[in-house]
N, C-alpha and C positions, 0 to 999 in steps of 0.2 A: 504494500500500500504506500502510496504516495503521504506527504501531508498532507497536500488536500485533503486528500479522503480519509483523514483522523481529525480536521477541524484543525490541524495549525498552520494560522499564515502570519503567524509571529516572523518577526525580524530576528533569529536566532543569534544571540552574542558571538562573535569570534575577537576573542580578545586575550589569547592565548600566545607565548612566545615562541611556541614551536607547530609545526604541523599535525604533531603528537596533540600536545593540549588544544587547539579548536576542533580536532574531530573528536573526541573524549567530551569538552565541551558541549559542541551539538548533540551528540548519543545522550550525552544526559539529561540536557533538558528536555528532550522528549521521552527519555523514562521517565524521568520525574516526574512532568507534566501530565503523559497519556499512559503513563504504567504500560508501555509496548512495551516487548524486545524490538530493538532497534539498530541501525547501524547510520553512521555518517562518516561522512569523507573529507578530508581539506587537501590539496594539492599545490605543489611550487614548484616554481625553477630555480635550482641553486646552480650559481656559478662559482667555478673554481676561484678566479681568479680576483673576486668583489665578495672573498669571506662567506659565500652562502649566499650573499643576496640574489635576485628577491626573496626567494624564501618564502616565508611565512606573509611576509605583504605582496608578495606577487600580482592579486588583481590591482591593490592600490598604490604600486609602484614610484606612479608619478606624482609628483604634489599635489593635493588637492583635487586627487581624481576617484574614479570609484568605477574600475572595470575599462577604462579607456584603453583600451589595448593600442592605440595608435604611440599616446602619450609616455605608456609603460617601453614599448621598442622604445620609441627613439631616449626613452633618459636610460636603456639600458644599453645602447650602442654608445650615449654620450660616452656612458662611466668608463666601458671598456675602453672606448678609443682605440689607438694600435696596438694595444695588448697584445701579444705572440699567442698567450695561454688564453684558449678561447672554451677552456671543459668544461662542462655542464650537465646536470641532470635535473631532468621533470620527476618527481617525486611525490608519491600518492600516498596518504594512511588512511586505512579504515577501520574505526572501533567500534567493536560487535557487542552490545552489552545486551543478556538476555537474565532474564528472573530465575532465582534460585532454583534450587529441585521442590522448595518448599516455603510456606510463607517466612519459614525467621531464618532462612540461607540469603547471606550475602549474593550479590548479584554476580554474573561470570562477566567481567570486562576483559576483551581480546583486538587485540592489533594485528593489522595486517597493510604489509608495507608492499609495493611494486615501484620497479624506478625504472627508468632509459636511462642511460648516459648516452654524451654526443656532445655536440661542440654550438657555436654561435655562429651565424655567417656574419658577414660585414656588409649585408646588406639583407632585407626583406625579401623574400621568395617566394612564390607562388601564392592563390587564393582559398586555399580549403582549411577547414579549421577553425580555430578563433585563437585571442590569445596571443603567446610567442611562438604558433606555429611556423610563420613564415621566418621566423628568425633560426629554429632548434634541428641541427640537422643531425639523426641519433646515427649511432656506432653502425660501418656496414652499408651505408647508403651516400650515397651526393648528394642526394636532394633533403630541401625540408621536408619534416610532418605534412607543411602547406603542399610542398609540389607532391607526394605521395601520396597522399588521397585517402580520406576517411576511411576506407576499405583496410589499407595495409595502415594507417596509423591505430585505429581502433584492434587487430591482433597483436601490435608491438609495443601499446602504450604502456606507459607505466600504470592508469588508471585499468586496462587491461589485465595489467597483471596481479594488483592488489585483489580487483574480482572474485579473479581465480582462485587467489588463494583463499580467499572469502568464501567463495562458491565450495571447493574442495573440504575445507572445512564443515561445513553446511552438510553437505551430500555424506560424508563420513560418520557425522551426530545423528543423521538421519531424518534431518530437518533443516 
């Protein structure tokens, strides 16, 4: 089930310093609020060579923006500038928090991590995607995510692979 279809169109908090803490974040407040087992996700780009950034503020990258992907490239092409070290990965967590075996069992909270590494180009690439797609060209390929095409970035993504491991888990517990 979607939120919609549990009645929440809250503005869920992210205000966590890692990727770790806003998907733990969002899982919780919708167990706490709708008593689901639940899972939420937060996702970045960490580059090597700017300490991790974006990171954890990846959609808000640019000053005073919120999602501008236009604005988030280019202050992230500023930063680099001629940088030689252009490494980077998109990195996904998702935390699976489900109700005890019984009403006074603590809850199961679980992580699950998928990542791409790959590098930046030095310029925007192709149209598919959103994002730093046109920017993130992963390990194995020339092209960006953008010139690659939702078909082969949705099996290689990092968000891909968190799934999986999500899903494999799932399927294992038998639920």
């Amino acid at each position: 089930m979607s939120l919609a279809d549990i009645g929440c169109h809250e503005d869920i908090p992210e205000t966590g310093r890692t990727l770790e803490e806003n998907a733990r974040q969002k899982a919780q407040y919708v167990f706490d609020h709708y008593h689901l087992d639940c899972f939420a996700d937060d996702t970045g780009l960490e580059v090597e060579a700017l300490d991790g950034e974006p990171g954890v503020h990846s959609a808000r990258y640019a000053d005073d923006t919120d999602h501008d992907s236009e604005a988030n490239m280019a202050k992230l092409l500023h930063r680099l500038g001629d940088n030689e070290n252009r490494r980077a990965q998109f990195r996904t967590v998702i935390c699976l928090i489900r109700k005890g075996s019984d009403a006074t069992a603590a809850p199961t909270i679980l992580e699950f991590e998928g990542k791409v590494t790959g590098r930046i180009a030095t310029a925007k690439k192709g149209t598919e995607g959103f994002g730093y797609d046109p920017l993130f060209i992963p390990d194995g390929y020339d092209q960006s995510f953008a010139e690659l095409g939702l078909d082969i970035k949705n099996r290689i993504s990092h968000r891909a692979r968190a799934v999986k491991k999500l899903a494999d888990y799932l399927l294992a517990k038998g639920k």
